[in-house]
C-alpha positions as CSV (number, residue, x, y, z in Angstrom):
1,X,150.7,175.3,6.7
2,X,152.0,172.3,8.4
3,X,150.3,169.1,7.4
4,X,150.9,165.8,8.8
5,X,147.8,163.8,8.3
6,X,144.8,163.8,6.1
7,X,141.5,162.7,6.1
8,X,139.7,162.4,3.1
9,X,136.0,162.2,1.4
10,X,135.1,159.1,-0.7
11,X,132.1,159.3,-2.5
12,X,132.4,162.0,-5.3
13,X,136.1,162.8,-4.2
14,X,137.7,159.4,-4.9
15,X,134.6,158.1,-7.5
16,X,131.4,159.9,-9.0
17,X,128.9,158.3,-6.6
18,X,125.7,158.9,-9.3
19,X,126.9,156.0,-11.5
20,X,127.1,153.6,-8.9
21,X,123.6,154.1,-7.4
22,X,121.7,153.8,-10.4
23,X,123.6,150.4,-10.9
24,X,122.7,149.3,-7.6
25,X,119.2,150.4,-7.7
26,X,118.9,148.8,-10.9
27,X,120.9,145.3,-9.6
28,X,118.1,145.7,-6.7
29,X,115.4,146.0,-9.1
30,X,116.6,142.8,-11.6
31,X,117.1,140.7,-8.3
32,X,113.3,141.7,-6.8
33,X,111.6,141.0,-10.3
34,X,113.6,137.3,-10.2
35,X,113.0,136.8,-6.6
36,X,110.2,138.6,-5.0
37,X,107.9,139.7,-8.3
38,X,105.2,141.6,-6.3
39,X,107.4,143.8,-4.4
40,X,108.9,144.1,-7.8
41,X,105.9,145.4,-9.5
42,X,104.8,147.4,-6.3
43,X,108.0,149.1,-6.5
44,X,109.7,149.8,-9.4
45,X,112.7,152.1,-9.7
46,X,111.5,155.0,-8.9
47,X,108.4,154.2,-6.1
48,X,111.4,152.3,-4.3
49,X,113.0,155.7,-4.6
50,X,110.6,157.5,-3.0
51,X,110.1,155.0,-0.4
52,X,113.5,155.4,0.6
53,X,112.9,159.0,0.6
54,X,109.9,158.4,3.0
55,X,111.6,156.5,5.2
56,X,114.6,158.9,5.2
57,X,112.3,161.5,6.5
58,X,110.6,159.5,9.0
59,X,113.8,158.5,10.7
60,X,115.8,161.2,11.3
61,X,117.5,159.7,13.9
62,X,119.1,157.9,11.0
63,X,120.6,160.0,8.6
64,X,124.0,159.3,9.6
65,X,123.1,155.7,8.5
66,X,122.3,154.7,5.1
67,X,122.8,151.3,5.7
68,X,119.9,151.0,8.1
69,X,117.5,153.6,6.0
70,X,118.3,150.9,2.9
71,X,116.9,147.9,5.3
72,X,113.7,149.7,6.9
73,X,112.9,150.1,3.3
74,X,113.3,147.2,2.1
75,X,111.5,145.5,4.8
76,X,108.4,148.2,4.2
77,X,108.1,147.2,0.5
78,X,108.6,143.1,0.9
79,X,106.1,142.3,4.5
80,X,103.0,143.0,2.9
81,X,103.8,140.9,0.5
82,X,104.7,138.1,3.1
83,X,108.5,138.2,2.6
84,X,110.2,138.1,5.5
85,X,114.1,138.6,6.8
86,X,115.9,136.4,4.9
87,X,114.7,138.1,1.7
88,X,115.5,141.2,3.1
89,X,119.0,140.3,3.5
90,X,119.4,138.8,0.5
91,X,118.2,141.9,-1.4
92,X,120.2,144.0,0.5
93,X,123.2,141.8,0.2
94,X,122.8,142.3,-3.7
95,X,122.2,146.1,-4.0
96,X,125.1,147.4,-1.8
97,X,127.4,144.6,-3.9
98,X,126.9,146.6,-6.5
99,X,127.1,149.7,-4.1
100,X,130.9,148.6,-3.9
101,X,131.3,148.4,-7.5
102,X,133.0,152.0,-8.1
103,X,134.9,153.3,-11.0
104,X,137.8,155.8,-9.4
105,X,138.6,159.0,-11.2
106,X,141.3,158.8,-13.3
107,X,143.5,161.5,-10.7
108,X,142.2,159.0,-7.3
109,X,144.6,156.2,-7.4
110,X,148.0,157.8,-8.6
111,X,147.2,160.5,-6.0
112,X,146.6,158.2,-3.4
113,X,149.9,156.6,-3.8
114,X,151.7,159.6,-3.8
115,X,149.9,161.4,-0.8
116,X,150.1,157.5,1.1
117,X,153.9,157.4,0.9
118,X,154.3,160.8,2.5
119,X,151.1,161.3,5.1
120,X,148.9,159.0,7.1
121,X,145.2,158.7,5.4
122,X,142.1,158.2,6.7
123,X,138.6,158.2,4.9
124,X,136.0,160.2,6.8
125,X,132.8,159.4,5.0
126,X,129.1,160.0,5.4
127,X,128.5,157.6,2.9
128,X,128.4,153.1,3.9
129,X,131.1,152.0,1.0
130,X,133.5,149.4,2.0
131,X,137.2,149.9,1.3
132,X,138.3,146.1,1.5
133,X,135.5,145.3,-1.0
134,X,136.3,148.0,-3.2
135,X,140.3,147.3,-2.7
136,X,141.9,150.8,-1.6
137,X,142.1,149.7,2.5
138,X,145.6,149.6,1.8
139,X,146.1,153.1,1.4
140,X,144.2,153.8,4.5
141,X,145.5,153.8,8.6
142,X,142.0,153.7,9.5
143,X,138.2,154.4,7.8
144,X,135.5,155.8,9.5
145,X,131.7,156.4,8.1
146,X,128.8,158.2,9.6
147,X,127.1,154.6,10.8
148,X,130.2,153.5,12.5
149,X,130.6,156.6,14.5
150,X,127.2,157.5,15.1
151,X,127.1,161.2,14.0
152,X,127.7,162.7,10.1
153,X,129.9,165.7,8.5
154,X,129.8,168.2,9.0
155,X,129.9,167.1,12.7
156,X,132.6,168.4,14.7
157,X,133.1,165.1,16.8
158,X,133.5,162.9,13.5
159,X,136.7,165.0,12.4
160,X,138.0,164.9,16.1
161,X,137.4,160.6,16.1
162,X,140.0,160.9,13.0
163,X,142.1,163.2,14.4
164,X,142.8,161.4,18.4
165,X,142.8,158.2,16.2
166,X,145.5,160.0,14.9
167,X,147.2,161.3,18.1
168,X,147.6,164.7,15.8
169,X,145.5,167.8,17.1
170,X,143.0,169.2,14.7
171,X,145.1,171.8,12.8
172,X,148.1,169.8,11.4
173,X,145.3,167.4,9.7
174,X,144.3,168.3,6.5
175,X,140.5,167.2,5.3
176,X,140.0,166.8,1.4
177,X,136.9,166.8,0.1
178,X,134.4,167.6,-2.8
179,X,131.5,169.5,-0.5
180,X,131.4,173.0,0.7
181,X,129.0,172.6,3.6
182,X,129.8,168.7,4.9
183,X,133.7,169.0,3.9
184,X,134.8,172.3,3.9
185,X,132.7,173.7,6.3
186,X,133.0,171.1,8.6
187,X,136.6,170.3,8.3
188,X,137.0,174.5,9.2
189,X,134.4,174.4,12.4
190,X,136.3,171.7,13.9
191,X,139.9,173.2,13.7
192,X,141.0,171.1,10.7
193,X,142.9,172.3,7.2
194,X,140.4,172.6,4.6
195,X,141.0,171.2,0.6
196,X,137.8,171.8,-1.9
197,X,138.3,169.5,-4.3
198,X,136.4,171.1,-7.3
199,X,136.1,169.0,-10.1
200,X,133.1,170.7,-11.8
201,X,135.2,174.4,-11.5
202,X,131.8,175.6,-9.2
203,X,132.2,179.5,-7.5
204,X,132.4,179.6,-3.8
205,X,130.0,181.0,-2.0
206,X,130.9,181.2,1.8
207,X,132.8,183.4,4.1
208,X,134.9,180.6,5.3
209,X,137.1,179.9,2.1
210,X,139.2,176.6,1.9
211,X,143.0,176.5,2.2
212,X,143.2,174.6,-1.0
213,X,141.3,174.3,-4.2
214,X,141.7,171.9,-6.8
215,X,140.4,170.6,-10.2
216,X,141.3,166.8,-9.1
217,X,143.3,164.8,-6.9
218,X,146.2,164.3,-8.7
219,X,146.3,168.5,-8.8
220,X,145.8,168.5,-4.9
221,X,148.8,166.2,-4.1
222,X,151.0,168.4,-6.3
223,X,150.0,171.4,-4.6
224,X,150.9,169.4,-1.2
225,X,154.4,168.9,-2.3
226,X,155.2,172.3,-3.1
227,X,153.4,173.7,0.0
228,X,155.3,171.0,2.4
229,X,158.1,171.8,0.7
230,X,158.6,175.3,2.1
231,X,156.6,174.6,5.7
């Protein structure tokens, strides 16, 4: 298996993603009871929850973009209430702060130097985080998310952008990733190297199996050094 570029998932492969949505939704919550108190007491935690939820399903045409599900409902829990844009923004502008405030696995960042010094990276994310905010751009040639593209894993065309970004074809990339279906799935469909990065030691359930499996990251890049080491 030649390898000479990877792609790789961020949320849940790089940091647990749970964590950092409760904070945010929580951050969102403390700044609407200080700044807007009827939306606040209209939508607490978990009505703002299924709101979103609502607004997800009523806007498919969105799923690729979280970022833009996040506004519409924001902007359907503050107009009643005579808020307008600016408060919008500003609520926004906290919750995906804190959106950015991510904890890495232990295994992310020592794996992420190693597999940097020997392969170009890029993150392929359906998810909106921000990589200069967050502070691992360095270690990436190039990021791109759902929004920016316009189409989500396990989208063929969203490998192939981060493969002719990489002037490589499809099957000397390698995608890593935590989920069968988006990652593995659509890494395979698309003519990409698969890696299941399988923290919670789950069975897999598919035909398609992955070329690599790993407990964490830091597991994964070994297993790339002894496998490039007799390609």
């Amino acid at each position: 298996m030649r390898i000479r570029a990877i792609t790789i998932d961020l949320d849940d492969t790089l940091w647990p993603i749970g964590p950092v949505m409760l904070r945010a939704e929580e951050r969102l919550d403390a700044w609407l009871r200080a700044h807007c108190p009827p939306v606040a007491a209209a939508y607490p935690i978990s009505a703002m929850r299924a709101l979103r939820d609502r607004v997800a399903e009523e806007h498919p045409d969105l799923a690729h973009d979280f970022t833009s599900q996040r506004l519409l409902c924001l902007r359907a829990a503050m107009r009643p209430h005579g808020y307008g844009e600016q408060h919008v923004d500003a609520a926004f502008a906290e919750f995906y702060a804190a959106r950015n405030e991510v904890e890495c696995y232990s295994d992310a960042l020592p794996a992420l130097e190693s597999m940097a010094a020997r392969y170009p990276l890029v993150s392929l994310s359906n998810g909106n985080a921000d990589l200069e905010r967050i502070g691992l751009a360095r270690f990436f040639h190039f990021s791109i998310s759902s929004r920016s593209f316009g189409k989500a894993k396990p989208a063929a065309e969203i490998f192939h952008a981060a493969c002719a970004g990489l002037d490589l074809p499809p099957a000397e990339v390698l995608h890593i990733g935590d989920d069968p279906a988006l990652d593995v799935l659509g890494a395979h469909a698309a003519g990409l190297r698969s890696a299941w990065l399988n923290r919670s030691g789950a069975a897999w359930d598919h035909a398609v199996r992955p070329d690599l499996v790993a407990r964490d990251l830091r597991e994964l890049a070994a297993m790339l050094d002894r496998t490039q080491a007799v390609a």
